[in-house]
Structures are given as structure tokens and as C-alpha cells.
N, C-alpha and C positions, 0 to 999 in steps of 0.2 A: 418585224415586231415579235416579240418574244413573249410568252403569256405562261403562268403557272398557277396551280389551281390551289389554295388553301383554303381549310376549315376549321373558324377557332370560334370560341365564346368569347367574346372583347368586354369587360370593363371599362367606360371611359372615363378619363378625370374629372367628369361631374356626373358622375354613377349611372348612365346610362349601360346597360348590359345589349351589347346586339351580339346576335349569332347570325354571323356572317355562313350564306348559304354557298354551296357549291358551288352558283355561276358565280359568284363574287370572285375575280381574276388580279392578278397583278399584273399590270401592265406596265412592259417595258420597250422604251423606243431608240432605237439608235440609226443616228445618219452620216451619213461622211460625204464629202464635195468631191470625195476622191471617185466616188461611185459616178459620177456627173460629168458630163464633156465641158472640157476647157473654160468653154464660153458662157458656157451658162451656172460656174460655179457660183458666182454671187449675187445671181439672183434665185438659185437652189436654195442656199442659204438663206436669205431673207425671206422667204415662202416657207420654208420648213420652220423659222423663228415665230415666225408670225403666226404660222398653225398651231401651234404649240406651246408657246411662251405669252411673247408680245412684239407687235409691230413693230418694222425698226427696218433700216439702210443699213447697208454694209458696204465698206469701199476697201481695195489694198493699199498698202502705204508705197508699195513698187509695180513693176508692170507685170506680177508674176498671176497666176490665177488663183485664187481664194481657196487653199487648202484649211478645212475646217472638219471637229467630230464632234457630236452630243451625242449621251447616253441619258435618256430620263426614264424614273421609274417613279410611276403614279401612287401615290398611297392616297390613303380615303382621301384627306382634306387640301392635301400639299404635295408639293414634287422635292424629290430629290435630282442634281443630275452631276455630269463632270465634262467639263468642255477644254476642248486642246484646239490650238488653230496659229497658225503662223502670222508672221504681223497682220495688222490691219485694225480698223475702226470700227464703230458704231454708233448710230446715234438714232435716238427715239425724239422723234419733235412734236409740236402742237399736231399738225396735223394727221401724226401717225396716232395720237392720243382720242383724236376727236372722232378718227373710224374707227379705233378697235380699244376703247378703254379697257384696259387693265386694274382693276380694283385689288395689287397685290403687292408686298413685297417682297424683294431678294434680298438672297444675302450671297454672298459671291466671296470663297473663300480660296486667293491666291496662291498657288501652290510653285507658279514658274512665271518668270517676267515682270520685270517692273510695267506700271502702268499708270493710268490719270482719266479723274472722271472729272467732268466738270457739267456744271449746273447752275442754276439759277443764281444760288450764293456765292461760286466762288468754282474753287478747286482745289481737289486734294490726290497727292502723288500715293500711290499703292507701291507696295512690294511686298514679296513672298512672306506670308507669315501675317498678311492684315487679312482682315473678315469686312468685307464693304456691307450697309446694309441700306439702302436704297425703293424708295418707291417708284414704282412704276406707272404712275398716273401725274408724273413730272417728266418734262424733256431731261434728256441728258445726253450727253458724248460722252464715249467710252475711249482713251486709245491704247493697243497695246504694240509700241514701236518693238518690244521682244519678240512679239508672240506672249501665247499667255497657256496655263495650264490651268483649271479652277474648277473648286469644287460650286454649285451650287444649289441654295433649299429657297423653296418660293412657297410663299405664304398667304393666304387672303387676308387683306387688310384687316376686317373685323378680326376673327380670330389673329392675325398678329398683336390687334389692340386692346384685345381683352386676354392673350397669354403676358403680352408684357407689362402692361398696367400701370406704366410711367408716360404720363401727360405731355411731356415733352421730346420723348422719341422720335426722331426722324426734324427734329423743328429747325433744324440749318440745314433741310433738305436730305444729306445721308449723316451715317454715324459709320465711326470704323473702330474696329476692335482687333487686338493682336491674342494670334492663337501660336501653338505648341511648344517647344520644350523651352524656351526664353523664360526665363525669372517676371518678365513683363506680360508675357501673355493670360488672356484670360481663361482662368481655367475650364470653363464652362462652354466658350469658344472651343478651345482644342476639343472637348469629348464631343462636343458638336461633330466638329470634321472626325475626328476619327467612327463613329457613327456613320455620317454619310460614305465615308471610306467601307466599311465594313457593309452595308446596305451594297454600294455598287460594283465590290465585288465578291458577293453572294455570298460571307461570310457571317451575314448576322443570326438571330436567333429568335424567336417571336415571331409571333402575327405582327401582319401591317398595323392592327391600330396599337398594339404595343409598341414597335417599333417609331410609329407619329406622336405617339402619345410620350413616349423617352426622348425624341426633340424639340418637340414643344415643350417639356419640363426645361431641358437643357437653354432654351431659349429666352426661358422666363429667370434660370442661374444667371446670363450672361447679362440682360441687364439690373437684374440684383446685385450682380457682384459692382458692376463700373460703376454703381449711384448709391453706394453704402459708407460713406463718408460722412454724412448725419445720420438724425437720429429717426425722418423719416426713408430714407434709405435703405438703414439698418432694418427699420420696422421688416419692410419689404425684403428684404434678404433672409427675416426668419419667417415670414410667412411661406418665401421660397423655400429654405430646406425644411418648414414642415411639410409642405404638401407631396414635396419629393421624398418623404419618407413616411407619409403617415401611416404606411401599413406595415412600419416598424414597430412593433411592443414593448421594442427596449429602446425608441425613441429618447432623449433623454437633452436635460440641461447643459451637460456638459458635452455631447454631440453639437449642438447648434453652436455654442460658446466658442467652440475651436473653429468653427467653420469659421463662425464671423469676425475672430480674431479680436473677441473680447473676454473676461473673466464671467463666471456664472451669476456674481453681484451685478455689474451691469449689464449685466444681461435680464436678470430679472427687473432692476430698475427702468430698463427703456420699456419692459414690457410694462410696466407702470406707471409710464408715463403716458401709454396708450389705452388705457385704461383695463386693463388684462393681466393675467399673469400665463405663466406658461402650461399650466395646467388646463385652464379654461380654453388656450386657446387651438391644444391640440386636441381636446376633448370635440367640443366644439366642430372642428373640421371633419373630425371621425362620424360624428353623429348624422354629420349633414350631409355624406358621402353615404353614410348605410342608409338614411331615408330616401335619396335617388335612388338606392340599386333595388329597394323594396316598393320603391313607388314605381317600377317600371316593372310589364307584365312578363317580362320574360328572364324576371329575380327567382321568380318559380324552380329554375333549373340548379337554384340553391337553397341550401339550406339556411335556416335563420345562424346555426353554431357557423356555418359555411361564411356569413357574412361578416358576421361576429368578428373571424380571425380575420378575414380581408381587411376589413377597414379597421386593425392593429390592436385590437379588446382583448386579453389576456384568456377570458374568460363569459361563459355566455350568458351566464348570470350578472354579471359585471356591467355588461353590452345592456343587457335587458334593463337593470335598473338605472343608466344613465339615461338612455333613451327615452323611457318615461318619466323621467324626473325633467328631461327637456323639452318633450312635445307634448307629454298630458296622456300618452297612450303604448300599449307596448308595441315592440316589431313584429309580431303579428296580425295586429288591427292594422300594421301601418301597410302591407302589404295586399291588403283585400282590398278588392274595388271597388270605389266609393258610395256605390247604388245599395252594398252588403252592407255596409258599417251605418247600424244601426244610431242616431246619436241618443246621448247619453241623458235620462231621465232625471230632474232632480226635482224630491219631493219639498212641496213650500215649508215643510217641517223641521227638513234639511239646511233653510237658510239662517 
């Protein structure tokens, strides 16, 4: 197990600022069956899944022994990892569910070998270039008669449900989505895996929780993009690329417009029909992200002009009288702890 030490100040997408200390480690694991005598390749393998992942049997499709490799690498909330392994099965059932619940999902992004999961609803054939995405608090069987290559990011279900924010997710048990260079693939899919590609081999760039925090945004594009065929859909798809850009200043109408692949009239229209316009509603987002990062003790480490620019205000004047024209008080008051903030006296003469 591989460990490397970093020290950053993290932003998170709902304005908590943590300064992650020294022991804070990344932590990476990698296992192979090959390390393992013959006999007991597969049940190495299901003991290292189980530790690790989730419960689950593994059988081979021939009389050969269970050549298998995972590499995981822990970020704060979620794992990333990438699994290679010569044919064989899997399957998670009631009873692996009921000793070791899983409260998570996967998303298992196909890179080598057709394959087939099957589950409660049915069954769906995989091949290279699909993204499965799958709960693990459901039985299922896995088979991969190629062998399989695949990238995978595992999720807690809360946080899966509150990044993707579509009610009906997962509700035929998985969802599959097609990623990279196909005219078909989802775009948001592909930066996913390439992401996780670049994570797992040490080419990326940020701290862990920028690094989690860039796919989990990527994760909330990918079902924005598949469910933007109406108009609340669409809603959802510009709520997605404002929040994945709201620390853009030059953020703009005709930025979103082109993402969602409509003109800027309807585009202001759908927002009007949700009762918004595009002003208010990336106003709005900014404002709501600079009162986390000041209402949290350790905003200290910035400055109010420091916050101003992060959360995308041109100006800190600007920042300062939006703020107050929204919450009743400037970003200064909003920053002091609450025992300090005197409240506000109003004489009877005053009303």
C-alpha cells in the first residue's frame, strides 16, 4: 500500500473551507491473485473485495485459477480504482447484502471485453465504451466471458443522491451511459473516465478534494446531459453548468446556450418559466457559496476581496452590495461568530 502526504486548503462545493493537515494521507491499494498460490486465488479475491469494496463470490468460467488486479485510491468521500482480470464471474446476493450492506454506488467504466449484468429487472449486455452505473445494496451477477478491463468510481449513496438530483436514477435497478470519442457518447462520461485515467496514473493535478470535487461536478453533467430533452431537464442542465462554473466572471448567457444546445431567447424563456431569470440565478448561487465560506471558521485564511473573486464577483464592492441587498448584512458581519454579532436595535420612532 502506497501513501503520499499532501497539504492543501480545500474549498468544497457547498463552501466549507477545510485545511487538510499533514497526517491527511492518500491512500492507495493495489492487489493481484497473481501474488497468491493457485489455490487460493479466488477466494483472495473475494476477501480483498469484500474488505475493500463489497461482499460478493467469485467463480472462473474455466478450470484455470482466478488471475485478477485492483488498484484503489481513496479520496475523502469516494474511491476511484481500475480492475483487469481474465474471464470469470461475480455475484452479490441477499445474503452477501444482509452481512455486509453497502450503502453505495458504482459506476464501472468498460474499457476491454464485452460483458452482462443481470438483476432483478432484467438484463443488459455491456461493451467497451458503456459506463454501468449500479447500486450495491441490490443483488446482481456480473459476467465477463472476455475478461474485462474497467475503470471504476464508487459513491455513497447519499452523496450520489444529492450530486445527481434526478428522482428516478437508478429506478430499473442500473443506468448505462456511453463514453469517449463516439458522436454517441456522453460527454461528461468521457471527462469522467479520462479523470479517473489521469488520477490512476498519477498524472493529475490538485488536491484530493479538488480532484472529488471535479467528479462529482462531472457526475451531476452526465445525468444533466441524458435528462435534458424537456424543459425540466433542461432546468437541470443549466443549473449544472452554472455551478460548474460559477467562479467564472465572465460566466455568460450565451456560454450556457451553447452547452445546452439552445438559442439565448430560450434560453431565457425556460428560465422564465421557472420562475428566474439568468441573472438571479447565478447571482443567487454566488452569494450562497460566499456565505458557507464565511460562515465557516476557517474563511479566516481569506480575505473578504479573496472571496469576492472565488465565488466569480468582478468586483468587491459589487460582492459587498449584492450580499447585503440579499441577506440584510455585509460579508463582514457574515463572518463573525455569532455570540459577537450584536443584533440590530430598532428605535419605535423608526417604525
Amino acid at each position: 500500500m502506497a501513501r503520499k502526504k499532501r497539504v492543501q486548503l480545500t474549498i468544497t462545493e457547498s463552501g466549507e473551507v477545510i485545511q487538510e493537515s499533514p497526517q491527511l494521507q492518500e491512500i492507495i491499494e493495489r492487489f493481484s491473485t497473481a501474488e497468491v498460490a493457485d489455490a487460493l486465488r479466488r477466494a483472495s479475491w473475494e476477501a480483498h473485495i469484500t474488505d475493500s469494496l463489497y461482499e460478493l463470490s467469485a467463480r472462473t468460467l474455466d478450470d484455470e485459477p482466478l488471475i485478477a488486479t485492483i488498484m484503489l485510491v481513496h479520496l475523502p468521500q469516494t474511491m476511484i480504482g481500475h480492475v483487469s482480470a481474465k474471464s470469470h464471474m461475480v455475484e452479490r446476493t441477499h445474503e452477501h447484502i444482509a452481512r455486509n450492506f453497502t450503502n453505495s454506488v458504482m459506476m464501472n467504466f468498460t474499457i476491454h471485453g464485452d460483458a452482462a449484468v443481470y438483476f432483478k429487472d432484467g438484463v443488459r449486455q455491456l461493451h467497451p465504451g458503456n459506463m454501468l452505473v449500479i447500486s450495491l445494496d441490490q443483488p446482481f451477477v456480473r459476467v465477463f466471458a472476455q475478461g474485462l478491463k474497467e475503470l471504476v468510481f464508487i459513491v455513497p449513496r447519499p452523496l450520489f443522491e444529492e450530486i445527481v438530483g434526478v428522482v428516478d436514477a437508478l429506478s430499473e435497478g442500473v443506468d448505462v451511459f456511453s463514453f469517449g470519442g463516439d458522436l454517441k457518447g456522453n460527454s461528461y462520461a468521457t471527462s469522467l473516465a479520462e479523470l479517473l485515467v489521469s488520477v490512476l496514473s498519477d498524472q493529475r493535478e490538485g488536491s484530493l478534494g479538488e480532484i472529488e470535487d471535479t467528479a462529482l461536478d462531472l457526475l451531476r453533467g452526465i445525468y444533466a446531459q441524458a435528462s435534458k430533452d424537456g424543459p425540466v431537464g433542461q432546468f437541470k442542465a443549466v443549473n449544472s453548468f452554472i455551478e460548474r462554473h460559477i467562479r467564472n466572471n465572465q460566466l455568460s448567457a450565451a456560454m450556457i446556450a451553447a452547452d445546452l444546445g439552445v438559442s439565448e431567447r430560450q434560453l431565457s424563456r425556460l428560465l422564465s418559466s421557472q420562475g428566474t431569470t439568468l441573472t438571479m440565478t447565478i447571482r443567487t448561487k454566488r452569494l450562497q457559496l460566499a456565505r458557507r465560506i464565511l460562515n465557516n471558521p476557517n474563511s479566516e485564511l481569506m480575505s473578504v476581496a479573496a472571496i469576492s473573486a472565488y465565488c466569480g464577483f468582478s468586483t468587491q464592492s459589487h460582492f459587498a452590495r449584492c450580499f447585503k441587498a440579499e441577506f440584510g448584512y455585509s460579508p463582514t458581519v457574515a463572518r463573525k461568530p455569532r455570540d459577537e454579532v450584536k443584533p440590530q436595535i430598532i428605535e419605535f420612532s423608526e417604525l
